[in-house]
C-alpha positions as CSV (number, residue, x, y, z in Angstrom):
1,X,42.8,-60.4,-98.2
2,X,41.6,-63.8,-98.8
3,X,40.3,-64.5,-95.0
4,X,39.0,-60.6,-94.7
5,X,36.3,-61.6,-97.5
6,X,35.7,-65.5,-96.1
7,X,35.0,-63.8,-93.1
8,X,32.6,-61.2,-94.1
9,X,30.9,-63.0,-96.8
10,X,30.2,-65.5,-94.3
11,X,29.0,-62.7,-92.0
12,X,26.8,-61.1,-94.4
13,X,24.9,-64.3,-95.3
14,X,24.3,-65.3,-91.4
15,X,22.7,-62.2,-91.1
16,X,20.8,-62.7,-94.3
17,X,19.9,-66.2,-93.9
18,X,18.1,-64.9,-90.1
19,X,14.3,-65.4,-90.5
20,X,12.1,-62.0,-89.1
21,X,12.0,-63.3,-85.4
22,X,15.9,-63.8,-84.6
23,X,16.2,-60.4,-84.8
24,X,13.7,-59.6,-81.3
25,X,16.1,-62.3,-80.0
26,X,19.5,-61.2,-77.8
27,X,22.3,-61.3,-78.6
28,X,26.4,-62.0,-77.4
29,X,27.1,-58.3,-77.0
30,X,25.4,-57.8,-73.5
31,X,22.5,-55.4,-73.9
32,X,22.2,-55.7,-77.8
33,X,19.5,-57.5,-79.5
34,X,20.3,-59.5,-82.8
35,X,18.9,-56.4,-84.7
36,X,21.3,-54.0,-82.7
37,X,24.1,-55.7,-83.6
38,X,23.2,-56.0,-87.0
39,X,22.6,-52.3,-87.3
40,X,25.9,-51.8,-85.7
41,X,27.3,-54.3,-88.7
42,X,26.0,-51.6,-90.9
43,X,28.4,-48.8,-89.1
44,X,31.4,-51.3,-89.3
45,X,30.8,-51.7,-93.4
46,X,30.6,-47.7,-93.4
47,X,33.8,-48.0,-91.4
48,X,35.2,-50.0,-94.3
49,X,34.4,-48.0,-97.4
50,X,35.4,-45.1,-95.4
51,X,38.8,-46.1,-94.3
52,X,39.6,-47.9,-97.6
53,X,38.4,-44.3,-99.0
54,X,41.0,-42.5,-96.6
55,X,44.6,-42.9,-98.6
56,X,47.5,-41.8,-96.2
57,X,50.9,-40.5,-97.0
58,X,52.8,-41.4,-93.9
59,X,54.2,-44.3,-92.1
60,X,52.4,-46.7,-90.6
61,X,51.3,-46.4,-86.7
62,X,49.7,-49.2,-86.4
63,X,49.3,-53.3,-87.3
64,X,46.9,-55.9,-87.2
65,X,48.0,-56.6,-83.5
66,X,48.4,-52.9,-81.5
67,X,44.9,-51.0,-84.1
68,X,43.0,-52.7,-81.2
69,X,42.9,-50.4,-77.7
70,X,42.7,-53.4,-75.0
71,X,41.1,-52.6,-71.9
72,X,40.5,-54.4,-68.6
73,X,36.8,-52.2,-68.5
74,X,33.7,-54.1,-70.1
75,X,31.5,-51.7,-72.1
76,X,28.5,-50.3,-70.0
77,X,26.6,-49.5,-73.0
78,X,26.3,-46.0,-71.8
79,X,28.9,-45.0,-74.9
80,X,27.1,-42.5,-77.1
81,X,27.2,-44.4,-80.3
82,X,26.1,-47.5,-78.6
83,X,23.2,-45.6,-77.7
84,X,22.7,-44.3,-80.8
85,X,23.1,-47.5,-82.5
86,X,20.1,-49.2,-80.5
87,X,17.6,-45.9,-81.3
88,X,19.1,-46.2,-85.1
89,X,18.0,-50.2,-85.1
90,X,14.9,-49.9,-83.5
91,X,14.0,-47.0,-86.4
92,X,14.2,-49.7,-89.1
93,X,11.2,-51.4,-87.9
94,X,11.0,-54.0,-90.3
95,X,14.0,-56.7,-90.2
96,X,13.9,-56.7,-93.7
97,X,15.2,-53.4,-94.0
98,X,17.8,-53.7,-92.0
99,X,18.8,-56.7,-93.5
100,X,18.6,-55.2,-97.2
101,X,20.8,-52.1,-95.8
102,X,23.7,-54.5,-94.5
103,X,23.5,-56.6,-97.9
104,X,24.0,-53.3,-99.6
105,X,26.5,-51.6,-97.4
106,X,28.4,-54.6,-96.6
107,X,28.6,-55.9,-100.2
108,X,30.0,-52.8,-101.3
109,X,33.1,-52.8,-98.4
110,X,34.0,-56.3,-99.7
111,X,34.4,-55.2,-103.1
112,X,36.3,-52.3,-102.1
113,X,38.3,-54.5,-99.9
114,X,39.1,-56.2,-103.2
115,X,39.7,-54.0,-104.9
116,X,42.1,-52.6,-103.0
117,X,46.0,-52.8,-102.9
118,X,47.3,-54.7,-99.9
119,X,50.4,-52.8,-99.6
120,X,48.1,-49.2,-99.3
121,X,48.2,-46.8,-96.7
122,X,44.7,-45.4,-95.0
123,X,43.9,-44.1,-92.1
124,X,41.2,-44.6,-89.4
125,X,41.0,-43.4,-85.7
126,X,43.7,-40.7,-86.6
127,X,46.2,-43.6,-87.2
128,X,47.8,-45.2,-90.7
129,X,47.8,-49.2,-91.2
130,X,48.4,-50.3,-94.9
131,X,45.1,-51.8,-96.1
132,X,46.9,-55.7,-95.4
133,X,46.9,-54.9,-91.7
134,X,43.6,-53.0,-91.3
135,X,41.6,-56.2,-93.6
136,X,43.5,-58.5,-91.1
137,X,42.1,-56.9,-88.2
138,X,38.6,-56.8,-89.9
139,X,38.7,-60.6,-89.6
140,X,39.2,-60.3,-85.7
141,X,36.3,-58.2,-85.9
142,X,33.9,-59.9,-88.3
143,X,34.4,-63.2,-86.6
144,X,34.0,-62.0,-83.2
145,X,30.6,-60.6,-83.9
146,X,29.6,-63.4,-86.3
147,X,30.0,-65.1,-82.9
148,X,27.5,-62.6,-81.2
149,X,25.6,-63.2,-83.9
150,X,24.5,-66.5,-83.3
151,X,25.3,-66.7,-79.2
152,X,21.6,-67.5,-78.7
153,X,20.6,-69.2,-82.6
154,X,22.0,-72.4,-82.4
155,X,20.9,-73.4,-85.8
156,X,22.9,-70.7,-87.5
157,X,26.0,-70.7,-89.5
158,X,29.2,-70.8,-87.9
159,X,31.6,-68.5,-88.8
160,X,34.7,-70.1,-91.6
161,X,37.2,-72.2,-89.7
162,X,39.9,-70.0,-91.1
163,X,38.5,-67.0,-90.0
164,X,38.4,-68.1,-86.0
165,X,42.1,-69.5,-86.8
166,X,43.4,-66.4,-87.8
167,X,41.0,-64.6,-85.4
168,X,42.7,-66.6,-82.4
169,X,46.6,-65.7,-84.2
170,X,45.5,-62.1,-83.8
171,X,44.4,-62.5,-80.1
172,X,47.5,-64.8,-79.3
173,X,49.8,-61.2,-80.4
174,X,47.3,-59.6,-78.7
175,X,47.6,-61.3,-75.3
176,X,51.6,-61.5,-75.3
177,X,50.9,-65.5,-75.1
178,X,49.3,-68.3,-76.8
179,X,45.9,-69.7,-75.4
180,X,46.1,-73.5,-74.8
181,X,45.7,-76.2,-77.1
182,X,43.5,-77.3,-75.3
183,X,40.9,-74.7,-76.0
184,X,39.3,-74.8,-79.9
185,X,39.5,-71.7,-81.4
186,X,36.3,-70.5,-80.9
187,X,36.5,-71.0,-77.0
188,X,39.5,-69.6,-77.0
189,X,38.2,-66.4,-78.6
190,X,34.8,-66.2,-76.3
191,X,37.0,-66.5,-73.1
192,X,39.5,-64.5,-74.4
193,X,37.4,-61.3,-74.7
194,X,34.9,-62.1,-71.9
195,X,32.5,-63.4,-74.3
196,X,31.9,-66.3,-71.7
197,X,33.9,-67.5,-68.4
198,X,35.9,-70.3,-68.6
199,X,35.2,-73.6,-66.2
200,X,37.4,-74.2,-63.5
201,X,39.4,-77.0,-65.5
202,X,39.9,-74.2,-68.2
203,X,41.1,-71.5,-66.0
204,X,43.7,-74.2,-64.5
205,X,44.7,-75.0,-68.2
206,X,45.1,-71.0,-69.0
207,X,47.2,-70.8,-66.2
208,X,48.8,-66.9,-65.4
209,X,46.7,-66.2,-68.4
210,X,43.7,-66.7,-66.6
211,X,44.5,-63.6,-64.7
212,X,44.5,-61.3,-67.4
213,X,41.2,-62.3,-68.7
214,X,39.0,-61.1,-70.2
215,X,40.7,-58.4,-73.2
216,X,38.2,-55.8,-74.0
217,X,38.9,-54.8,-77.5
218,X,37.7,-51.2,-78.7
């Protein structure tokens, strides 16, 4: 639980630490502006309360490591809701309203996350994970985008060294292999999922892996 609300804490105050004009700026999701990607936080805080809302009687179907769908296909953009999300972020306007909505919404889902017993079932996607698993994916997620955050704001907050620590566990189970040492975690995690290419000394250090790169996670 602990990393889950490092990680979005931290993500929620990048966002809200962003003077007006980083918004207009791009961002690491291709095709997204900051403030796309910020209205798209909003839907993955919705995502939260909703799922943490969503009590399930059944087993399990899914961990930390398979709730992600990996895919060798990077996203066109072309996906309805990531249409929708850019109309949706460009309706807000003002930055300041987007940024009070994801303080609002995203406050809320990590004190629900809080609140909530580890050892819980919910569901999401049509699967079960008990609340532990789905939080632990969460961290993948926040710190992935707190990455895209602040791909082109170089004077922004990192995201929490344990959060890209356990982020780069997950994407080790993910992968079937462990990245090289070689690579920090954050590289590790922008190569990983095709966030950036690696240099020719990295691909020789990533060996087979190199092959397999990038991981599209949906």
């Amino acid at each position: 639980m602990d990393p889950f609300s490092r990680s979005w804490t931290a993500l929620l105050a990048a966002v809200a630490g962003l003077p007006d004009e980083d918004f207009a700026r791009p961002s690491g999701c291709a095709g997204w502006l900051v403030r796309d990607l910020v209205c798209h936080l909003v839907i993955d805080a919705q995502d939260v309360l909703i799922t943490l809302a969503t009590p399930a009687a059944t087993e399990p179907t899914r961990n930390a490591v398979t709730y992600w769908d990996v895919t060798a296909t990077p996203p066109t953009g072309e996906d309805p809701l990531d249409a929708l999300t850019v109309r949706l972020a460009a309706a807000y306007e003002e930055p300041g309203l987007l940024r009070f909505h994801l303080d609002d919404v995203g406050s809320a889902a990590g004190r629900a996350a809080g609140l909530a017993g580890p050892g819980l079932r919910v569901g999401t996607r049509d699967e079960v994970l008990t609340v532990a698993d789905y939080l632990s994916a969460y961290v993948l997620e926040s710190t992935l985008h707190h990455l895209d955050l602040i791909a082109h704001l170089p004077e922004a907050a990192q995201p929490p060294a344990e959060g890209l620590a356990r982020s780069r566990e997950l994407l080790d189970a993910i992968a079937g292999t462990s990245f090289p040492s070689s690579l920090s975690d954050r590289d590790a995690l922008l190569i990983g999922t095709g966030r950036r290419a690696p240099t020719e000394s990295e691909k020789a250090e990533l060996g087979e892996l190199a092959a397999r790169l990038p991981l599209f996670l949906g």
